[in-house]
C-alpha positions as CSV (number, residue, x, y, z in Angstrom):
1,X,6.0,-38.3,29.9
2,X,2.7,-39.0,28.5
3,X,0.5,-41.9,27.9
4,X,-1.9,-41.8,25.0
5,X,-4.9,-44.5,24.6
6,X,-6.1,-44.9,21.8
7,X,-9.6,-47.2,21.4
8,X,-10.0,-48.4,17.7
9,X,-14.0,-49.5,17.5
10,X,-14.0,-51.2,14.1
11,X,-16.7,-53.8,12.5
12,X,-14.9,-56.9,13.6
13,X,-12.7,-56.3,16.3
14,X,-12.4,-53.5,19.1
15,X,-8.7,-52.7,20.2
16,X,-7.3,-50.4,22.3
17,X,-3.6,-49.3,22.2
18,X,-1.4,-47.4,24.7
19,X,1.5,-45.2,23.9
20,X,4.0,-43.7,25.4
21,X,5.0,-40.1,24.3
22,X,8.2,-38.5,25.4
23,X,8.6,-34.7,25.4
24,X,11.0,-34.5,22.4
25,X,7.9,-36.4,20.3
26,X,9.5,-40.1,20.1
27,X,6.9,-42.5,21.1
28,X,6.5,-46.4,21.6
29,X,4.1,-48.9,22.2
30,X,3.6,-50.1,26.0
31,X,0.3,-51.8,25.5
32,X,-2.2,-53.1,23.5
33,X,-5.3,-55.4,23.5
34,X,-7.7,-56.8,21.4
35,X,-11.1,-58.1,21.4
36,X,-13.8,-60.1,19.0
37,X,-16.8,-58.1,19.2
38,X,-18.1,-58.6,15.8
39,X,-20.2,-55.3,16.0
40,X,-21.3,-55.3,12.2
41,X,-22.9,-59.0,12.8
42,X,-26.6,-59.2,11.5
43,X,-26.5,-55.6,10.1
44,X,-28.2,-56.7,7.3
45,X,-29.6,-54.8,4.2
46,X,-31.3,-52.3,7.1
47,X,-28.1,-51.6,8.1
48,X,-29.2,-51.8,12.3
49,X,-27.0,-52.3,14.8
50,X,-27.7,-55.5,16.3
51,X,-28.6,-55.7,20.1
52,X,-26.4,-58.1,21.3
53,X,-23.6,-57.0,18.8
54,X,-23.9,-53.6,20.6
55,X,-23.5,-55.3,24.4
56,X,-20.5,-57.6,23.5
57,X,-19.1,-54.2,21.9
58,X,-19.8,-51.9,25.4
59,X,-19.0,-54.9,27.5
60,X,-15.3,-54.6,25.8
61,X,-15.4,-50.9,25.9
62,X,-15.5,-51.1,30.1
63,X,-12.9,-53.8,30.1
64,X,-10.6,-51.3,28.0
65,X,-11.0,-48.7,30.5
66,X,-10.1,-50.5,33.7
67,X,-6.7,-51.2,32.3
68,X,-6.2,-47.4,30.8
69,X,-8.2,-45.8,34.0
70,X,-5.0,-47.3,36.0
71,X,-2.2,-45.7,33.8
72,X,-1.1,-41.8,34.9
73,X,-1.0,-39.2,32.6
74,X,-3.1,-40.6,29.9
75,X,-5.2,-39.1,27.1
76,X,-8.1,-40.8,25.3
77,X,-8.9,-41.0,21.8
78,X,-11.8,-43.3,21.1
79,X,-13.2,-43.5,17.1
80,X,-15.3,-45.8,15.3
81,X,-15.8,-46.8,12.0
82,X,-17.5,-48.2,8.9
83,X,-20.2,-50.4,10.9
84,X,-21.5,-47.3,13.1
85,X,-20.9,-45.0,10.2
86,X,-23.2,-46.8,8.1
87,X,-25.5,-47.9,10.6
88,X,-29.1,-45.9,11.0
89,X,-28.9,-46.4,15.1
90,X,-25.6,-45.0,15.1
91,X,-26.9,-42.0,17.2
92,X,-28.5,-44.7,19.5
93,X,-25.3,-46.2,20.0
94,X,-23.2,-43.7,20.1
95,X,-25.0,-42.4,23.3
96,X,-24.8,-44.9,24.9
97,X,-21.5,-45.6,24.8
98,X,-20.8,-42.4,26.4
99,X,-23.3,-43.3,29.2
100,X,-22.4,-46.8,30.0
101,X,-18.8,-46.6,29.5
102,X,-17.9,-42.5,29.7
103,X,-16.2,-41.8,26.5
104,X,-17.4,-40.0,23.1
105,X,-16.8,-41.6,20.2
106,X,-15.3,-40.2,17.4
107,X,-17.2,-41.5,13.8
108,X,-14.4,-41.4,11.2
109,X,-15.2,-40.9,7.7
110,X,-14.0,-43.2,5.1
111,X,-12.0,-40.8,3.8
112,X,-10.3,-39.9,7.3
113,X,-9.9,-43.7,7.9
114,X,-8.0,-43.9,5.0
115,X,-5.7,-41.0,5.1
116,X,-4.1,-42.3,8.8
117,X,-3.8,-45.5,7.0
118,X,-1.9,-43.9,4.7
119,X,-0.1,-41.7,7.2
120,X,0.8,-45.2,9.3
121,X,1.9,-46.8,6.4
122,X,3.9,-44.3,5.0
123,X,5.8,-43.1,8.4
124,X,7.5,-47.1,8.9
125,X,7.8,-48.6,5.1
126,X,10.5,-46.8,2.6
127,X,8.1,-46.9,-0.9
128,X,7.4,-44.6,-3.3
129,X,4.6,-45.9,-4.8
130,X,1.9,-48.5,-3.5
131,X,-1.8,-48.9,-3.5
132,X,-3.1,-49.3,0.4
133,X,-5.5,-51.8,0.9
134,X,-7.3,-51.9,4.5
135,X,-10.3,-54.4,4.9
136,X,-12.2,-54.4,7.6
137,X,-15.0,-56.0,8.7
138,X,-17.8,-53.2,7.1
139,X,-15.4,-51.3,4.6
140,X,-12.5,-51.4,2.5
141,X,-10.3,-48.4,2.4
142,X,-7.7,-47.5,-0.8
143,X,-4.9,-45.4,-1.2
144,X,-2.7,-44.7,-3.9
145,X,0.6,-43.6,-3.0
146,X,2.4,-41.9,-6.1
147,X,6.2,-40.3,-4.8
148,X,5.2,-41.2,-0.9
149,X,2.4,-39.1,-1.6
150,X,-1.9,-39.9,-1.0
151,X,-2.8,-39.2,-4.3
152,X,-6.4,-40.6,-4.4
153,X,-7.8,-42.1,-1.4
154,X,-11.3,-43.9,-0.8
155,X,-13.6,-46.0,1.0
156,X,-16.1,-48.3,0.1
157,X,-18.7,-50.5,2.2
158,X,-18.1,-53.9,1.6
159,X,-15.9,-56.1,4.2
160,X,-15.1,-59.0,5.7
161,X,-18.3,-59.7,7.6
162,X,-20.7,-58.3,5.2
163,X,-19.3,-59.9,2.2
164,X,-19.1,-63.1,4.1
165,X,-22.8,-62.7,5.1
166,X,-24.9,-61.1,1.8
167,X,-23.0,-63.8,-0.1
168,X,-23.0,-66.8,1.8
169,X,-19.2,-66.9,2.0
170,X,-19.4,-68.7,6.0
171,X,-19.6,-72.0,5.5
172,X,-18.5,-74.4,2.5
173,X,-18.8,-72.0,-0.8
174,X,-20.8,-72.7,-3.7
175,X,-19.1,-71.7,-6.4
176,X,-22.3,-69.9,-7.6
177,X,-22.5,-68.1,-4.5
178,X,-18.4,-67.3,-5.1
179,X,-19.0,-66.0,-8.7
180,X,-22.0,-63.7,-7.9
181,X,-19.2,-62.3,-4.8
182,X,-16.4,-61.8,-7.2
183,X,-18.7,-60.1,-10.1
184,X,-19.9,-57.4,-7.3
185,X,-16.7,-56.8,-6.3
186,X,-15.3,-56.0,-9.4
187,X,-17.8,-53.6,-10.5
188,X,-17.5,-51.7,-7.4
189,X,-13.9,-52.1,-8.2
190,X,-14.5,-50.8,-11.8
191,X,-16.0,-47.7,-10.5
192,X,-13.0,-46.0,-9.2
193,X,-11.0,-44.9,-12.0
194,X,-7.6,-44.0,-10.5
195,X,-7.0,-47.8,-9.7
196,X,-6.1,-48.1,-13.9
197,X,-2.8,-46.6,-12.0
198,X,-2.4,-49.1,-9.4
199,X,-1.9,-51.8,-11.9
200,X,2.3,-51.8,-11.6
201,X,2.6,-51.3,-7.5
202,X,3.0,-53.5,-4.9
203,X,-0.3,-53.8,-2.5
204,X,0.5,-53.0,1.1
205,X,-1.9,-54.9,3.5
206,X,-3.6,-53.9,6.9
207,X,-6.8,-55.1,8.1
208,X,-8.0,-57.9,10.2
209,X,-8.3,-60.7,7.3
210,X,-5.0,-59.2,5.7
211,X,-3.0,-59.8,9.2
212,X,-4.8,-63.4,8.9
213,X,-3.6,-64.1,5.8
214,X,0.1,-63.3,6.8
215,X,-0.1,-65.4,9.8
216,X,-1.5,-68.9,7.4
217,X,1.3,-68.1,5.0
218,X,4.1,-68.1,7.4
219,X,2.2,-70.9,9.5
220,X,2.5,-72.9,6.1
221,X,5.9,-71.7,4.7
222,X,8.1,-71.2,8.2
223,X,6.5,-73.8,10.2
224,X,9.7,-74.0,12.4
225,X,10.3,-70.5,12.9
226,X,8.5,-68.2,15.4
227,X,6.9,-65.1,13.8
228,X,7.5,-61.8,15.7
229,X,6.0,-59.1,13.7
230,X,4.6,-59.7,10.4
231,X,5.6,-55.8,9.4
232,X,7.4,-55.9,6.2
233,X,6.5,-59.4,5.6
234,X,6.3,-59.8,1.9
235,X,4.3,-62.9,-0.7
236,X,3.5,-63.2,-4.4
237,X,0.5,-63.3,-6.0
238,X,1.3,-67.0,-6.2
239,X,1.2,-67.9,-2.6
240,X,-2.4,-65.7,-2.6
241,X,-4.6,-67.3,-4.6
242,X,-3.0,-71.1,-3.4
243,X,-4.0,-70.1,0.2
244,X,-7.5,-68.9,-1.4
245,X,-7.5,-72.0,-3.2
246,X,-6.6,-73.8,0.0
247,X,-10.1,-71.7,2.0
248,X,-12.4,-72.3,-0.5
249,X,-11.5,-76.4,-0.6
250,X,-12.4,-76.6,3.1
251,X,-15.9,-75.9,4.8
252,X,-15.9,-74.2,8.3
253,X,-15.1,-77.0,10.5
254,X,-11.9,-77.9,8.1
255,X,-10.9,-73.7,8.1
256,X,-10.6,-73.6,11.8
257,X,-8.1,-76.5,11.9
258,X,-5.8,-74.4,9.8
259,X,-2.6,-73.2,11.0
260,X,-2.7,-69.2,11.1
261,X,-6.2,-68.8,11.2
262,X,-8.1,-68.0,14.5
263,X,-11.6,-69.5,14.5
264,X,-13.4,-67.1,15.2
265,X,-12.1,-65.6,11.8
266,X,-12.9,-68.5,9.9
267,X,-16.5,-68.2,8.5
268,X,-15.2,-64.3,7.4
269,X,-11.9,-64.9,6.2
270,X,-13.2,-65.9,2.0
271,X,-15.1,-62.6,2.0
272,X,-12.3,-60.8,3.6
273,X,-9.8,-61.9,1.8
274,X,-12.3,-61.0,-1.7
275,X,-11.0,-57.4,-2.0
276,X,-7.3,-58.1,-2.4
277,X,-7.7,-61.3,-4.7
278,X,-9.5,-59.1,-6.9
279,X,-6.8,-56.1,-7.2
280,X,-4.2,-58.9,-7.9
281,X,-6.1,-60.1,-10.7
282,X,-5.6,-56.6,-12.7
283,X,-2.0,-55.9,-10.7
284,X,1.0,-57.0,-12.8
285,X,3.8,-56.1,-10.1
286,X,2.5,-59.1,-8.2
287,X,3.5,-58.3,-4.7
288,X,1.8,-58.2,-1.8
289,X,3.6,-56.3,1.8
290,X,2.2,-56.4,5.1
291,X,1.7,-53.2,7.4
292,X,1.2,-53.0,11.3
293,X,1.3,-49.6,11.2
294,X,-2.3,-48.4,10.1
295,X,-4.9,-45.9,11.9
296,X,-3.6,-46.1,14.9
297,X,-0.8,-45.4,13.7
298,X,-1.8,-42.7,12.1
299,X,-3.5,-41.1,14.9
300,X,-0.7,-40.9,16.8
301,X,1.7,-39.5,13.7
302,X,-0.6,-36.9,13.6
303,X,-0.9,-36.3,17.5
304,X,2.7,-35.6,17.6
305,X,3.4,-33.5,15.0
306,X,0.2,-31.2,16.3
307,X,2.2,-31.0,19.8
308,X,5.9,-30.7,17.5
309,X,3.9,-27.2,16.3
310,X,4.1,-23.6,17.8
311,X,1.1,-22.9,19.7
């Protein structure tokens, strides 16, 4: 039996997640962990790496690897993504990660992020054809899926924090503040012609502010029923823009009172949940399905069916 840990260093969040492999290639989860290390805070137009954004980061990093230091048998796989891609100290950070803490960072491309989104997604949910939406704190990654296949995949660098911050999406939202959000999106939007065939699929979620989203809704509509896994957990279109509706009524102090929604997500969750309110408003299919299975997911897919083949 082997144990793989993987560590998932993304723009909002770090989280680490330990599987169990058997030798037959089944596999299951024995342990995950999550922490709020906003590494993509104050980035900025200079796109820098913040200082203190870099120690909460590390500071999680060693935490991570007291807990998979003690488990036998164990492989790491550590990556990173849109906030140190993008960043100009990435290089700066990178090393020290891998003096402070003793692990090398892998820095996925956008493109590679998306792919083991699409190769999580597509290994637990039975469609045919979807468009994959991942935001994340830094990036938003999109995949179309046409007969369970990836065809056309991409990344581009706008997310929950930095659409939050450039547009002054935190705190109560002026509506002119909104409006010069929602016009940037689009055009990026705009520019990637294969989404003119994403206008009749569902839209599966993943990301931070997606999971958000599913946890308000089901806070609101199933009050009296506990949520296990929101995998598979479907809305409309509808129940979208009335819980956008519903964030943009409030200021910060009135978001973090709402059921679903962690504060610390609060002042990013307008921005991050920009992205898939613009999709729905050029999708006629209407439906929205939410994913557990992502890159991590898709790491370890692809893990096993490289040990599955004859060396």
């Amino acid at each position: 039996m082997e144990n793989l840990a993987i560590v998932d260093l993304g723009s909002n969040s770090a989280r680490m997640a330990i599987t169990e492999i058997a030798p037959d290639g089944r596999f299951r989860e024995i342990k995950r962990v999550k922490e709020n290390t906003r590494l993509s805070e104050g980035m900025g137009r200079e796109k820098m790496l913040q200082e203190d954004a870099m120690n909460r980061t590390i500071a999680a990093l060693k935490r991570f690897k007291k807990i998979y230091e003690g488990m036998p048998h164990t492989q790491v796989r550590a990556i990173t993504t849109a906030a140190v891609r993008q960043a100009r100290n990435r290089q700066e950070f990178l090393n020290r990660v891998q003096k402070e803490v003793g692990i090398r960072l892998q820095v996925l491309s956008g493109k590679k992020e998306a792919y083991y989104d699409y190769l999580g997604v597509i290994r637990t949910m039975k469609l045919n054809h979807c468009l994959i939406l991942d935001v994340g704190g830094a990036s938003c990654e999109l995949v179309l899926v046409q007969q369970r296949r990836a065809r056309d995949l991409i990344s581009i660098p706008v997310g929950a924090v930095t659409l939050s911050e450039q547009f002054h999406l935190n705190g109560y939202v002026r509506s002119a503040d909104l409006f010069r959000a929602q016009v940037a999106m689009n055009e990026r939007l705009t520019k990637i012609p294969w989404l003119r065939y994403a206008t009749r699929v569902p839209i599966v979620l993943l990301g931070g502010a997606n999971r958000t989203l599913a946890r308000m809704t089901w806070s609101y509509h199933h009050r009296h029923r506990r949520q296990r896994s929101i995998h598979g957990y479907q809305l409309s279109s509808r129940v979208v823009f009335a819980t956008y509706r519903e964030l943009l009524n409030r200021n910060l102090a009135q978001r973090k009172q709402m059921p679903g929604l962690e504060p610390e997500r609060a002042d990013i969750i307008v921005g991050g949940m920009l992205p898939l309110v613009s999709l729905l408003q050029r999708n006629s299919d209407g439906r929205v399905i939410f994913s557990e299975s992502g890159v991590r997911e898709g790491i370890i897919t692809e893990y096993v069916n490289q040990r599955k083949r004859p060396q």
